[in-house]
C-alpha positions in Angstrom: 99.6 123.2 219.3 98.7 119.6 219.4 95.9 120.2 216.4 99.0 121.6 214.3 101.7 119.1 214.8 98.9 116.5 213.9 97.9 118.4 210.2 101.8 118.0 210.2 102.4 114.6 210.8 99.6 113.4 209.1 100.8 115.3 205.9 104.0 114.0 206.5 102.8 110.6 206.4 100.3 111.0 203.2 102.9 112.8 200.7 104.8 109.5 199.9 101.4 107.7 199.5 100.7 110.8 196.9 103.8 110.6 195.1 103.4 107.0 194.9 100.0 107.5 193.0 101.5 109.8 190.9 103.9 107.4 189.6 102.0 104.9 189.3 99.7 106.9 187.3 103.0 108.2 185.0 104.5 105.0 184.2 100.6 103.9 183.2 100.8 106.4 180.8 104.0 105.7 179.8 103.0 102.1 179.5 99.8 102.9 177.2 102.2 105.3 175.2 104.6 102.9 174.3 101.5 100.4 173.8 100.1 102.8 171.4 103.3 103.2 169.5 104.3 99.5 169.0 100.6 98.5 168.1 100.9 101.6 165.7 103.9 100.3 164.3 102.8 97.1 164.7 99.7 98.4 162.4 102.1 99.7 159.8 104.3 96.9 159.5 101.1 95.0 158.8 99.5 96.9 156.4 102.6 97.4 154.5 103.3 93.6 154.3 100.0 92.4 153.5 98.1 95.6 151.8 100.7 98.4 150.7 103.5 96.1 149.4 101.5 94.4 146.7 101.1 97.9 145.3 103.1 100.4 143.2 101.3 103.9 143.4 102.6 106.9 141.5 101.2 110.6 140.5 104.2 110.5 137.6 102.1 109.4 135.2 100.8 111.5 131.8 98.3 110.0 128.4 99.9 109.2 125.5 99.0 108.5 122.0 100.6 107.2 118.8 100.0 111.0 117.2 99.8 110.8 112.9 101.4 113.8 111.4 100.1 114.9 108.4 102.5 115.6 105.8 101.7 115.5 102.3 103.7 113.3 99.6 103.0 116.0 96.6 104.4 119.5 96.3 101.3 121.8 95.4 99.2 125.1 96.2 97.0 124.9 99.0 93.2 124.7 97.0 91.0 124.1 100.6 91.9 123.1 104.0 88.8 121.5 104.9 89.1 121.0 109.1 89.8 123.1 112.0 92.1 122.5 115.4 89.9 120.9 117.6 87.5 119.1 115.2 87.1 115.1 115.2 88.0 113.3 112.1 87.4 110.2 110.8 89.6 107.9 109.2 89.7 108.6 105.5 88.0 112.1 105.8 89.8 115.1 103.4 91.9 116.9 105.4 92.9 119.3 102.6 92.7 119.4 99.1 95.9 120.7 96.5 95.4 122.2 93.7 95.8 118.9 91.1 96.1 120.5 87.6 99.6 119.7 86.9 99.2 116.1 88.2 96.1 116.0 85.6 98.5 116.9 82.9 101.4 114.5 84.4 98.5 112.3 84.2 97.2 112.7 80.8 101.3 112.9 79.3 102.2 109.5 81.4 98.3 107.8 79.4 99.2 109.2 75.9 102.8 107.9 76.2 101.8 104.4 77.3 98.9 104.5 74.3 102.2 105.0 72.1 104.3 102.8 73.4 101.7 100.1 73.1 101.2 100.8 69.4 105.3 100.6 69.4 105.0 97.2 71.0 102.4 95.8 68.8 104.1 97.3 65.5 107.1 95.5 66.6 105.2 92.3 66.7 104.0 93.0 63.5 107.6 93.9 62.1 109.0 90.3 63.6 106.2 88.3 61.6 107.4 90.6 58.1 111.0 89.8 58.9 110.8 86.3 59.8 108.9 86.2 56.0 112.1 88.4 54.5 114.6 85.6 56.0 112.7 82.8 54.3 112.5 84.6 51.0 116.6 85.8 51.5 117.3 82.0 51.9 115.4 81.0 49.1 117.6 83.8 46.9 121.1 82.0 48.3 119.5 78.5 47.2 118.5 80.0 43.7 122.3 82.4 43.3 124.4 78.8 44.3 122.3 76.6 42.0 123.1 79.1 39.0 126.6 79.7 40.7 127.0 76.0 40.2 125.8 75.4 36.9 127.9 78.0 35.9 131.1 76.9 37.3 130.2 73.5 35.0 129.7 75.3 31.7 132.7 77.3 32.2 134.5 73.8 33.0 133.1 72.2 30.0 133.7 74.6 27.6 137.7 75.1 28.7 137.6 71.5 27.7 136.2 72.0 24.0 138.7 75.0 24.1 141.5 72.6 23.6 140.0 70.5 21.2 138.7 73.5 19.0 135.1 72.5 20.1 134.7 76.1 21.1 135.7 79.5 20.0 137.7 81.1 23.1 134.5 84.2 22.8 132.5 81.1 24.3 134.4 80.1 26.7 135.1 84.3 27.7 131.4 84.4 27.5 131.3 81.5 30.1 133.8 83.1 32.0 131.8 85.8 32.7 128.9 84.1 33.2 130.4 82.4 36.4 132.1 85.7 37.8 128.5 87.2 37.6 126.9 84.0 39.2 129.6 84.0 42.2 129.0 87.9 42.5 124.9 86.8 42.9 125.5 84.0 45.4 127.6 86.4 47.5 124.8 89.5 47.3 122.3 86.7 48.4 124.3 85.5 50.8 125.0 88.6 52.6 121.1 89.7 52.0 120.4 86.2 54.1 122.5 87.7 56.7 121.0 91.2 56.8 117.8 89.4 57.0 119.0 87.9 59.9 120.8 90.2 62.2 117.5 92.7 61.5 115.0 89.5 63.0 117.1 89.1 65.6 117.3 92.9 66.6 113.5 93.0 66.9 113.0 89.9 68.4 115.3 90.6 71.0 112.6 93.7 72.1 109.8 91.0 72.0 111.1 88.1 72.8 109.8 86.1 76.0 106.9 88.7 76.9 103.4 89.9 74.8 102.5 93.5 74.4 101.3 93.5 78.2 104.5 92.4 79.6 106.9 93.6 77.7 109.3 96.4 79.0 109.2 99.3 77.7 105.2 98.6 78.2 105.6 97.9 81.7 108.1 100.9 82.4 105.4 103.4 80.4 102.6 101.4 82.7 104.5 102.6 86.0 105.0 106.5 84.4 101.0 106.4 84.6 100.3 104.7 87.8 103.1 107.2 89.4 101.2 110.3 87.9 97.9 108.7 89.0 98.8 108.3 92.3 100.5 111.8 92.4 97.0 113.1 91.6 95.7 110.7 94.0 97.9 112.3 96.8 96.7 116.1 95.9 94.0 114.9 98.6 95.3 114.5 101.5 93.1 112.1 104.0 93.1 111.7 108.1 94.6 108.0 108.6 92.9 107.5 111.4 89.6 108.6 113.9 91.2 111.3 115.7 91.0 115.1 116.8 92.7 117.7 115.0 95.7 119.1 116.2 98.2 122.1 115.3 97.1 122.2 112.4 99.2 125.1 110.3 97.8 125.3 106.9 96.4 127.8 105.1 94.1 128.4 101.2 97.1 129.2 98.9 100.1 128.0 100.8 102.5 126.5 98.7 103.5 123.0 100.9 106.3 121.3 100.3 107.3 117.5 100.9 107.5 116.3 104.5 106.3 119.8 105.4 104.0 119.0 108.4 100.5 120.5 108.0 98.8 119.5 111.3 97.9 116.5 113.9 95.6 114.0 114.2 95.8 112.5 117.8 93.8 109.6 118.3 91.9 110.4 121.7 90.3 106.3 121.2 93.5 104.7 121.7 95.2 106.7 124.2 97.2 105.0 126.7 98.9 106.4 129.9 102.9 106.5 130.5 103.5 105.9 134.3 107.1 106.9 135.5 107.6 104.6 138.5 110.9 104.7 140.5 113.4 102.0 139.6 113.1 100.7 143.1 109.2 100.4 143.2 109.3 98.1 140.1 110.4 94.8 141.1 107.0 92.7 141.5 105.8 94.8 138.4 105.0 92.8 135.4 103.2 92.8 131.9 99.3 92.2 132.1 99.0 93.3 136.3 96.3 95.5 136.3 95.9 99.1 136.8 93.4 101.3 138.4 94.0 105.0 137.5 92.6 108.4 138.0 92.5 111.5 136.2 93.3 115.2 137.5 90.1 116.4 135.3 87.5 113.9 135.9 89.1 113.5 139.9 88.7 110.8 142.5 85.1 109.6 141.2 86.1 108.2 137.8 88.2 105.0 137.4 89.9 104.0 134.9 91.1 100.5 134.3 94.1 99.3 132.6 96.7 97.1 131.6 100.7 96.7 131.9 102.2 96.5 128.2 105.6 96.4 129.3 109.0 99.2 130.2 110.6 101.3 128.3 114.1 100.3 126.9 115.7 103.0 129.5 115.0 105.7 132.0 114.1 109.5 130.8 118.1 110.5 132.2 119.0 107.7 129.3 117.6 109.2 126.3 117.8 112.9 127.4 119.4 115.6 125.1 121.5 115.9 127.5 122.5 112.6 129.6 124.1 112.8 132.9 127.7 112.3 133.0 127.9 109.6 136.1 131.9 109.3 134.9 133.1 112.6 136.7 134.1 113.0 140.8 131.1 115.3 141.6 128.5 112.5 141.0 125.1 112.4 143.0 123.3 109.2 143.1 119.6 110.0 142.0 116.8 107.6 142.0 115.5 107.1 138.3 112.3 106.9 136.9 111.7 103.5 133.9 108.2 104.9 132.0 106.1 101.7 132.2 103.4 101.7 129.5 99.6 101.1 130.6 96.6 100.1 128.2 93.3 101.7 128.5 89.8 100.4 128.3 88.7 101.7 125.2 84.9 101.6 126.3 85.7 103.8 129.4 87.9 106.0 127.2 84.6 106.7 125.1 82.9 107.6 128.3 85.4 109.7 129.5 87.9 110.7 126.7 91.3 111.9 127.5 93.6 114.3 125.9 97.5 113.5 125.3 99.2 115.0 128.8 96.7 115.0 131.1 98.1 114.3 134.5 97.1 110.7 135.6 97.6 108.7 139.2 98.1 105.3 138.4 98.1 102.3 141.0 99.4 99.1 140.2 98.1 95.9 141.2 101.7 93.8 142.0 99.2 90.6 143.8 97.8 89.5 140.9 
């Protein structure tokens, strides 16, 4: 009995020591817990003031490139179409080729009708030396018709003053008469001869005047018929504008194209550049010329790219949708928006790894520098 009331005391008096271990041990726990959970969050404040914060990071981001359409600028038959989707072109390279031979006979109608309107230049030239002649000679017929005119009007004078006197018969001085009518009839047909003379210089000269065969207009106007058909032949061939790959293209041998119709794409892979769609609350450290390091989802984690901030777009995607939200109504939801900010590419890593317009991209901007 004695052995049992001892286990019992003595258990008595080592449970409080026990629970007193065990709460020691608890709130140590506790202690290193909450330790834990303000140095983690001491951690993140850290890192997010002095690492994350001077970066904007998004996966929104797609390659872009100023795309040239091909369209051709001369209505024809389709005579070859010389590349294939896919293919790389250079600048300058024939695309396709339309059959040219009605611009060849635009061409050879616009080159005969500037030959004749040369020779109708130059004959005109001609004609203005031969008039200027025909007004001399006209004036020299006036002079001649008023100096007989007048010597005329004095033998009529003197003989109606022998008529009184009986100096003359009155036949003589009828003669006379006549002889003055027929000299102010002369002076009048040379005077109006003078002024036919005239008016016809002046017509020509007015077609001539102030300009040589070169540069005179109706040269000049048949001059741009023929450089219009020549470069309507010229644009029978259509060209790539620029080093690119071949894109959509939807032409075929025979098709008859029409203006503006648009016959395939030539996307310039060599200056691509990369559209990143950051939300309007991650871009207020972001400027022009911070620098960019981006990945692609085909060449993954292992390849950088480096680039450059151009600059934002004038408005968000919402803005210039087909369809724009209408904010102005009761049921309106506030939505963050996205402002595409435009990146440059390194053109020498771009001919290592060459991208295709809307591959995915992550892009990481630099705000610290």
């Amino acid at each position: 009995m004695d052995t049992g009331v001892n286990a019992a005391a003595v258990a008595a008096a080592t449970a409080p020591a026990s629970d007193a271990r065990r709460m020691q041990r608890r709130k140590r726990l506790l202690g290193s817990l909450a330790a834990g959970v303000v140095a983690v969050g001491v951690a993140g404040f850290g890192y997010n003031a002095l690492v994350a914060s001077h970066y904007a990071e998004t996966d929104n981001a797609y390659v872009g490139a100023d795309t040239a359409t091909i369209t051709p600028l001369y209505a024809g038959p389709v005579a070859q179409a010389l590349v294939q989707d896919a293919q790389a072109v250079k600048r300058g390279q024939v695309l396709v080729q339309l059959d040219d031979t009605d611009a060849r006979i635009a061409l050879a109608q616009a080159q005969a009708n500037l030959a004749n309107t040369r020779r109708r230049v130059e004959a005109l030239f001609a004609v203005d030396a031969t008039l200027k002649a025909q007004i001399a000679a006209r004036d020299a017929d006036e002079s001649a018709a008023k100096a007989k005119l007048a010597k005329a009007k004095i033998d009529l004078a003197r003989r109606q003053s022998l008529l009184a006197s009986g100096g003359v018969s009155a036949d003589i001085v009828t003669a006379a008469q006549t002889d003055y009518s027929t000299a102010v009839a002369a002076e009048q047909l040379a005077r109006a001869n003078y002024d036919s003379a005239v008016a016809a210089y002046q017509a020509n000269h007015a077609l001539i005047d102030g300009a040589t065969v070169d540069t005179n207009p109706q040269v000049l106007a048949a001059q741009a018929e023929r450089d219009q058909a020549q470069v309507n032949l010229n644009r029978t061939v259509i060209r790539a504008p620029v080093d690119g790959i071949v894109t959509s293209r939807n032409v075929q041998v025979g098709q008859q194209v029409q203006l503006g119709q648009t016959l395939m794409l030539v996307v310039p892979v060599n200056q691509a550049y990369v559209d990143a769609n950051f939300k309007e609350g991650q871009l207020a450290k972001v400027r022009p010329g911070q620098k960019v390091t981006l990945t692609s989802d085909i060449y993954g984690g292992g390849v950088k790219f480096h680039g450059t901030v151009e600059g934002f777009s004038g408005g968000t995607g919402a803005a210039f949708a087909l369809l724009p939200a209408q904010n102005a109504t009761g049921n309106w939801i506030k939505v963050v928006q996205r402002l595409p900010v435009r990146i440059a590419l390194d053109p020498d890593e771009l001919a290592k790894h060459p991208l295709r317009v809307g591959l995915s991209m992550d892009a990481v901007i630099d705000t610290a520098k």
